[in-house]
N, C-alpha and C positions, 0 to 999 in steps of 0.2 A: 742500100746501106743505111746504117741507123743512125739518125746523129740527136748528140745530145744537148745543143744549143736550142731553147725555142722551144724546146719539148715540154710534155705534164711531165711534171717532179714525179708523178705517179709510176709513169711510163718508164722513165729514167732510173726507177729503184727496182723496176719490175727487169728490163732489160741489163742491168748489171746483177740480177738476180740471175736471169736467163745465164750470163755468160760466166758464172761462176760455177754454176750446174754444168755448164758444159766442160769447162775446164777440170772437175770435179770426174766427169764421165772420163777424161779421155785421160787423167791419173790411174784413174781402175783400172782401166785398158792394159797399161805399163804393167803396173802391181801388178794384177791376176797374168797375165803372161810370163813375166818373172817369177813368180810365186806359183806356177804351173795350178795354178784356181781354177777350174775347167767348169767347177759349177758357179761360181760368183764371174766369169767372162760370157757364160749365156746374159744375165743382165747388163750387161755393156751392149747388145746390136738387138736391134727389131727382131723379128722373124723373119721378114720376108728382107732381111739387110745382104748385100753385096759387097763382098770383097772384091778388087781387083790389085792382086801382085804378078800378073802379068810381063809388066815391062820387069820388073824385080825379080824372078824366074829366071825369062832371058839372059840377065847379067849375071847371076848364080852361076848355070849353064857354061857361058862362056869361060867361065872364071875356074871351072873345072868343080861345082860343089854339087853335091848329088843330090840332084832335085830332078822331079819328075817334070823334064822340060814343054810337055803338052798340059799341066795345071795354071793355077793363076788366079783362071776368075770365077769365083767358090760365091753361089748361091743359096740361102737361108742362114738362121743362127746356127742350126743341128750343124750344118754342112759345113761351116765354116769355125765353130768350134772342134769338131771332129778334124777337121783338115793340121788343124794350130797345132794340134798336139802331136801328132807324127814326127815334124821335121824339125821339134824342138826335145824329142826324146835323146837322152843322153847329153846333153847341151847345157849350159849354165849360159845368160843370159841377163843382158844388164840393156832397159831400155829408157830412152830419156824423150820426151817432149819440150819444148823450147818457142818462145816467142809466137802463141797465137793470131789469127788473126782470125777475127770472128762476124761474119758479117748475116744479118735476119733477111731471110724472103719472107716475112709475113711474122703472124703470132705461134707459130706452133714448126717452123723450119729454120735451121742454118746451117750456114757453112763454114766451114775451115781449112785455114794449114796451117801446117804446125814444122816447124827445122826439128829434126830428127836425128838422135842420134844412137846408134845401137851398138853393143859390142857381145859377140856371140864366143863364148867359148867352145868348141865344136867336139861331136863325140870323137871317141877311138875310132880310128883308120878314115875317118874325113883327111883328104888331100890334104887338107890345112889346120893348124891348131886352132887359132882362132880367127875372128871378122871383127873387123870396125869399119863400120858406115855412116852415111852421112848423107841426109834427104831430106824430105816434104811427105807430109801427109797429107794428101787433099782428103775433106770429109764434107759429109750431107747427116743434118743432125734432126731428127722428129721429135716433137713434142708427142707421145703418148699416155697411154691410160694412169693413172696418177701422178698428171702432171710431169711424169721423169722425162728427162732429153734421153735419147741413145742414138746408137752409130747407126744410120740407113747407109751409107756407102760410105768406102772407104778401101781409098788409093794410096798406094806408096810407089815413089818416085823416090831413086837414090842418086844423086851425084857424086858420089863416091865411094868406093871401100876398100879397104885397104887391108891383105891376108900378111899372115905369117906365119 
């Protein structure tokens, strides 16, 4: 973890640089998802980046919403922008991020969670009109080729949701 007592001022401008770029990325994220942006949400993940909605599947699932209960954990960008777009066709969608917490493995990696909150207005003939949820985003952030952060993985954990 990074602290900023004791550090070069250098370091210090460089690292609230870092965590504004990241906060910055995982805005986009919301936006282009809301804003069904399929080409401006490839530059949000790596390439070779990792989604896991796995445990978020399962509670879909249970909850009676039609999701294909054997998907979840979606590898590359292609693959996982292709996937986003499916189960958000017909859907209005409002998503929020909340209280960071940012922490560097080195000069060029971090990580996060983020309190989440989403509400889905869901298409015609879904069991239920709409979803409000409530979670955690764990994420793993790469510095790559010009200098940009983006998502290398990224987990969601929901603690709640609430249909109607």
């Amino acid at each position: 973890m990074w602290k900023a007592r004791g550090a070069d001022p250098e370091q210090c401008i460089g690292r609230l640089a870092d965590i504004r770029a990241i906060r910055e990325l995982k805005a986009r994220y919301f936006r282009c998802m809301d804003l069904r942006d399929w080409a401006a949400m490839y530059d949000v993940f790596t390439a070779d980046a990792v989604m896991d909605m796995r445990e978020d599947i399962r509670n879909l699932v249970r909850s009676g919403i039609p999701v294909d209960p054997a998907g979840g954990l979606i590898v590359g960008r292609d693959t996982i922008v292709s996937t986003m777009r499916g189960p958000l066709e017909g859907t209005v969608t409002v998503h929020h991020g909340h209280m960071p917490e940012i922490s560097f493995a080195g000069n060029n990696v971090a990580h996060g969670i983020w309190a989440m909150e989403d509400r889905v207005q869901l298409a015609e003939g879904a069991p239920f009109r709409r979803l409000h949820g409530y979670g955690h985003y764990h994420e793993t952030y790469v510095r790559g080729i010009g200098s940009r952060w983006r998502i290398a993985h990224l987990r969601l954990s929901r603690l709640l949701v609430d249909f109607d």
